[in-house]
FIDOMI-56163 format. One record per atom (N, C-alpha, C): x, y, z; atom name; chain; residue number from 1; residue in three letters. Coordinates in pm, 1 decimal. Example, Ala and Ser with C-alpha at 12.3 -4.5 7.8 and 13.67 -1.06 7.14 Angstrom:
! FIDOMI-56163
> X,Y,Z,atomo,cadena,num,residuo
> 1319.0,-569.0,780.0,N,A,1,Ala .
> 1230.0,-450.0,780.0,CA,A,1,Ala .
> 1320.0,-330.0,780.0,C,A,1,Ala .
> 1285.0,-225.0,708.0,N,A,2,Ser .
> 1367.0,-106.0,714.0,CA,A,2,Ser .
> 1290.0,3.0,787.0,C,A,2,Ser .
! end
This chain:
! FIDOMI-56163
> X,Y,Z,atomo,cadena,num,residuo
> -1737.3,-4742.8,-1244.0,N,A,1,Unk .
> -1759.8,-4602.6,-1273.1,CA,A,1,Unk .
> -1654.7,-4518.8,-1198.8,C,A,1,Unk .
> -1620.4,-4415.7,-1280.1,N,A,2,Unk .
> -1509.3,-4330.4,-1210.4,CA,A,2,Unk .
> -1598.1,-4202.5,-1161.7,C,A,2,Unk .
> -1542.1,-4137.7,-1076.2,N,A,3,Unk .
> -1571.4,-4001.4,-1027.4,CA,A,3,Unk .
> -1477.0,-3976.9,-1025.7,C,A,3,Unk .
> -1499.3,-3857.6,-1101.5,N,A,4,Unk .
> -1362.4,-3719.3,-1113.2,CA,A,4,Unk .
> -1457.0,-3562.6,-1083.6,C,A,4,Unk .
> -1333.9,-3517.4,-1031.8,N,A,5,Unk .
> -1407.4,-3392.0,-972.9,CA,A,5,Unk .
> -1452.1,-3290.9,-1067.2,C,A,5,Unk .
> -1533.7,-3220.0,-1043.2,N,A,6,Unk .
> -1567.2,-3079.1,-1151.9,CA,A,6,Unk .
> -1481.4,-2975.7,-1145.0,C,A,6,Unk .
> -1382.8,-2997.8,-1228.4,N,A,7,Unk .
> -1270.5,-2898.5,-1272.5,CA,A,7,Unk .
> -1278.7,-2770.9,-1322.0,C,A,7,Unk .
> -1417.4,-2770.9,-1411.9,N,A,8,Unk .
> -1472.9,-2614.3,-1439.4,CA,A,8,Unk .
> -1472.2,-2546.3,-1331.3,C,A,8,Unk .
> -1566.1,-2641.5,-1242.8,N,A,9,Unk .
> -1625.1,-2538.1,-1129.5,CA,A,9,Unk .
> -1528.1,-2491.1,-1021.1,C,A,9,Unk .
> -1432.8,-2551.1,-1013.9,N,A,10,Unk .
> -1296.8,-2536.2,-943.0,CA,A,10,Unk .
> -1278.7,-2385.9,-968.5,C,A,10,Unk .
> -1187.9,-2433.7,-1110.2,N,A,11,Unk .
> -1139.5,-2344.0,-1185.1,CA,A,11,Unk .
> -1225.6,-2171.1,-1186.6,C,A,11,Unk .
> -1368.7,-2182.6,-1200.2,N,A,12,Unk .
> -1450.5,-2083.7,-1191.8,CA,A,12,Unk .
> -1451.2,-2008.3,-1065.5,C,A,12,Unk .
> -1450.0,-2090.5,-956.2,N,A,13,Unk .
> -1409.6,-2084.0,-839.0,CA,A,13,Unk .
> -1296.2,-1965.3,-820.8,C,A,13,Unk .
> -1177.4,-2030.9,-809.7,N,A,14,Unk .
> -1066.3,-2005.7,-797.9,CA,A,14,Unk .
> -1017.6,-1894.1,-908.6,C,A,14,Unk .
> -1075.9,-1844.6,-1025.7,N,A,15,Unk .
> -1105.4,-1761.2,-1103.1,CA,A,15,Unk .
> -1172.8,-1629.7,-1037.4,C,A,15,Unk .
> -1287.0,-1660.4,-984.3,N,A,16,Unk .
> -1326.7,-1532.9,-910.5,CA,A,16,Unk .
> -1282.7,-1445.9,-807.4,C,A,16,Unk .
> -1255.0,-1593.3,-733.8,N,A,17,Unk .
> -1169.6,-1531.1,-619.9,CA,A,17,Unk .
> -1024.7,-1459.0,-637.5,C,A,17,Unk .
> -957.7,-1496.4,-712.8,N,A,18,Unk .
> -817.2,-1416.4,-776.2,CA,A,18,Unk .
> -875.9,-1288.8,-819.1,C,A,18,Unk .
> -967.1,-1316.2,-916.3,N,A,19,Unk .
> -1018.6,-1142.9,-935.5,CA,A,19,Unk .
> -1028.5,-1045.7,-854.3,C,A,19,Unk .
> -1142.4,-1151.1,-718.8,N,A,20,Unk .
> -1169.0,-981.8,-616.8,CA,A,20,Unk .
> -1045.5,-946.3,-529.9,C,A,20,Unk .
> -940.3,-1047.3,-513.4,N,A,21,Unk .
> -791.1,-1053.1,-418.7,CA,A,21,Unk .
> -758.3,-930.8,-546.3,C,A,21,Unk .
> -701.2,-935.8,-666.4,N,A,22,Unk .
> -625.9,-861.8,-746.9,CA,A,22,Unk .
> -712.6,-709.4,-754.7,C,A,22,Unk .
> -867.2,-710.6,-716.4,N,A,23,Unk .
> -988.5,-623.8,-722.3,CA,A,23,Unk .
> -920.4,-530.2,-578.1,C,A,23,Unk .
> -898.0,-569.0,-489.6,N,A,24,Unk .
> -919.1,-530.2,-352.2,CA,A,24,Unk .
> -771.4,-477.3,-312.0,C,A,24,Unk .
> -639.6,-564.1,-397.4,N,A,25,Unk .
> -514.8,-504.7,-383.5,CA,A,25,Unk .
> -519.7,-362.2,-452.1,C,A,25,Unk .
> -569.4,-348.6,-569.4,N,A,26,Unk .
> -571.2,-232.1,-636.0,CA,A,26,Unk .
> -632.8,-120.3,-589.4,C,A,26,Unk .
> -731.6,-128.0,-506.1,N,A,27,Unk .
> -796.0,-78.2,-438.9,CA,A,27,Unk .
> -716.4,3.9,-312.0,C,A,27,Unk .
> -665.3,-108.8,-238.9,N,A,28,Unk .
> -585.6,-45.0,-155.9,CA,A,28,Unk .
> -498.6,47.6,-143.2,C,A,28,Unk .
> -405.3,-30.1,-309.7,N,A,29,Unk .
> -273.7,74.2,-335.3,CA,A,29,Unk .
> -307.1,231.7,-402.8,C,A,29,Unk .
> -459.7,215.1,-546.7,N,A,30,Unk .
> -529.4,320.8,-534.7,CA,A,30,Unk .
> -502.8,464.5,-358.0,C,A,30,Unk .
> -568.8,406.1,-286.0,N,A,31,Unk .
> -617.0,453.3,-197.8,CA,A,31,Unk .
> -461.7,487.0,-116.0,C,A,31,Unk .
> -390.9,422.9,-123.9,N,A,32,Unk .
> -203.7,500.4,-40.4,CA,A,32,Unk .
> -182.9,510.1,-162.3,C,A,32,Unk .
> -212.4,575.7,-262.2,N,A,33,Unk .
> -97.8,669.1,-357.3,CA,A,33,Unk .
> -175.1,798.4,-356.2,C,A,33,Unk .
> -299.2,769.8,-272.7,N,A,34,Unk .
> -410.0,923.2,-302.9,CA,A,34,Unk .
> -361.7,1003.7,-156.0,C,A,34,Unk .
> -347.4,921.3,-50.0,N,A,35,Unk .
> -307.6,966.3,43.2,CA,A,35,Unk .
> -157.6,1022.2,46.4,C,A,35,Unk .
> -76.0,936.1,-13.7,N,A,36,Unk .
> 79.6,1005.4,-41.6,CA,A,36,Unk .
> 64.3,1174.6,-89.6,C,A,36,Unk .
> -57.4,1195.1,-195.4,N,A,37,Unk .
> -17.5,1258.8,-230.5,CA,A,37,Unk .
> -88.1,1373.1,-182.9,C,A,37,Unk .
> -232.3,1335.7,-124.0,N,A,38,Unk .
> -269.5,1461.8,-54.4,CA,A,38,Unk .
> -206.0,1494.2,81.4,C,A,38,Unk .
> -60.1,1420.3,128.6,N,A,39,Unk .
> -13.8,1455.9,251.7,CA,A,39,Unk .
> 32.0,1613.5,264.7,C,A,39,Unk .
> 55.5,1673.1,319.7,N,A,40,Unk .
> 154.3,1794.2,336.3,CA,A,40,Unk .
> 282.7,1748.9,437.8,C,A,40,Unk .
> 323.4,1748.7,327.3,N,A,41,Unk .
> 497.3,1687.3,358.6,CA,A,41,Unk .
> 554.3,1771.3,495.3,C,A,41,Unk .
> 548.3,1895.6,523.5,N,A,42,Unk .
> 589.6,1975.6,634.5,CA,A,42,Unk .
> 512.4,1967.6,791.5,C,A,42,Unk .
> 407.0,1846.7,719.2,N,A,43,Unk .
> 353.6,1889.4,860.6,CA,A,43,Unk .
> 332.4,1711.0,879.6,C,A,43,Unk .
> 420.3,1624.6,816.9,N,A,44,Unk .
> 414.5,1475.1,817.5,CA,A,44,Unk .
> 570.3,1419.6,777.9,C,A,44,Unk .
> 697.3,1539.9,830.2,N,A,45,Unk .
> 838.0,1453.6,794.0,CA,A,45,Unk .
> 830.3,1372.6,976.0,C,A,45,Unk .
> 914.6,1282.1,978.0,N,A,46,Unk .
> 988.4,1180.6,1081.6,CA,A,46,Unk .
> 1103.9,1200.7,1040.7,C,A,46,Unk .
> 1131.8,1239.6,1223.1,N,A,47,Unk .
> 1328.7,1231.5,1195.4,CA,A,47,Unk .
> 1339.7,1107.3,1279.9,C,A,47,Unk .
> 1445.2,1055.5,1179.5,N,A,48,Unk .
> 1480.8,909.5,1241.6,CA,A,48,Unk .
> 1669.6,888.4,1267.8,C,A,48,Unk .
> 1655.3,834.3,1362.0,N,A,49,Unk .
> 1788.4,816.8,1410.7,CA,A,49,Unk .
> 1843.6,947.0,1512.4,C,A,49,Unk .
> 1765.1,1044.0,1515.6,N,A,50,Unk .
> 1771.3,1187.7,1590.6,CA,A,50,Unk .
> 1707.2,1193.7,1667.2,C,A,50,Unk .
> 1720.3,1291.3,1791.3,N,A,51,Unk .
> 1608.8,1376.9,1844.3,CA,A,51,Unk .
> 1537.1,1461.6,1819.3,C,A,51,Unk .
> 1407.4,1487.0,1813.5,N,A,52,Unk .
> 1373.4,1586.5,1719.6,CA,A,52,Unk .
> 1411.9,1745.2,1725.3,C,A,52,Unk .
> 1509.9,1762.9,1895.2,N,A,53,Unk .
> 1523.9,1872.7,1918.3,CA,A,53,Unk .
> 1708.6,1908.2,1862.2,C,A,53,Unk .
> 1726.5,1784.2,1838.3,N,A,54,Unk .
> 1873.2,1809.4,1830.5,CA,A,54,Unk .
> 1915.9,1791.5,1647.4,C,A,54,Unk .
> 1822.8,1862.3,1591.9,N,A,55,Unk .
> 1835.4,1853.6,1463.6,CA,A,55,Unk .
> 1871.2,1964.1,1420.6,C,A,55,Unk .
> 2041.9,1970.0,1352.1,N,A,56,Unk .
> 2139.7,2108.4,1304.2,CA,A,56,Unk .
> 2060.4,2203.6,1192.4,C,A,56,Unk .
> 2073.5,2298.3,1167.9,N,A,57,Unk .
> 2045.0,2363.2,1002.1,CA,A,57,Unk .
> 2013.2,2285.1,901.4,C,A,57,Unk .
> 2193.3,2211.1,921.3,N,A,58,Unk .
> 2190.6,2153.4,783.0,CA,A,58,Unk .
> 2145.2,2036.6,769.8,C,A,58,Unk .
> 2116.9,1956.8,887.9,N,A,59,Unk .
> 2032.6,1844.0,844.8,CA,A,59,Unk .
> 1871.4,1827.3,843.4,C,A,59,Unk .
> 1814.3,1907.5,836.6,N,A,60,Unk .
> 1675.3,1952.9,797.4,CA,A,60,Unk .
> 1658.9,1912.6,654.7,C,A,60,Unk .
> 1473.7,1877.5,661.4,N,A,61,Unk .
> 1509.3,1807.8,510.7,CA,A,61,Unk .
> 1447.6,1936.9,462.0,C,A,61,Unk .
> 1515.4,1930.7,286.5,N,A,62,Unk .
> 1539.5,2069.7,225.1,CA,A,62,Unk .
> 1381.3,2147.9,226.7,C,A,62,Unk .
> 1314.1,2097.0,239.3,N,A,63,Unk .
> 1119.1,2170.6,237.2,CA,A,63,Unk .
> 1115.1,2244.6,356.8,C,A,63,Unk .
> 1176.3,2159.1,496.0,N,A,64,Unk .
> 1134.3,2242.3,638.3,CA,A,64,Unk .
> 1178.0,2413.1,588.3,C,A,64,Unk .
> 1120.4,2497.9,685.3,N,A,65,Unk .
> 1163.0,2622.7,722.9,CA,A,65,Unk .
> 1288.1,2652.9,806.2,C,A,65,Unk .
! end
């Protein structure tokens, strides 16, 4: 007699679980594109590579005051 494994149930398995992983990514990215967009950009820029005090006119990004 052979035994072979239950491949449905694998498969069913490994079926669900991909769902709630692909369930829970969407979820996430949902949730940082809601935040992107309720940010207020003027009061959430980073200057990088600068000091924040030694930043000219013209390199202000174009939104600041």
């Amino acid at each position: 007699m052979i035994v072979v494994p239950n491949y449905k149930e694998m498969y069913r398995i490994l079926f669900q679980e991909t769902t709630k992983a692909i369930t829970a990514l969407q979820k996430a990215q949902q949730l940082a594109e809601e935040l992107y967009i309720t940010y207020d950009i003027t009061d959430n820029l980073i200057v990088i590579g600068k000091d924040a005090d030694d930043t000219s006119e013209e390199e202000k990004h174009p939104l600041q005051d």
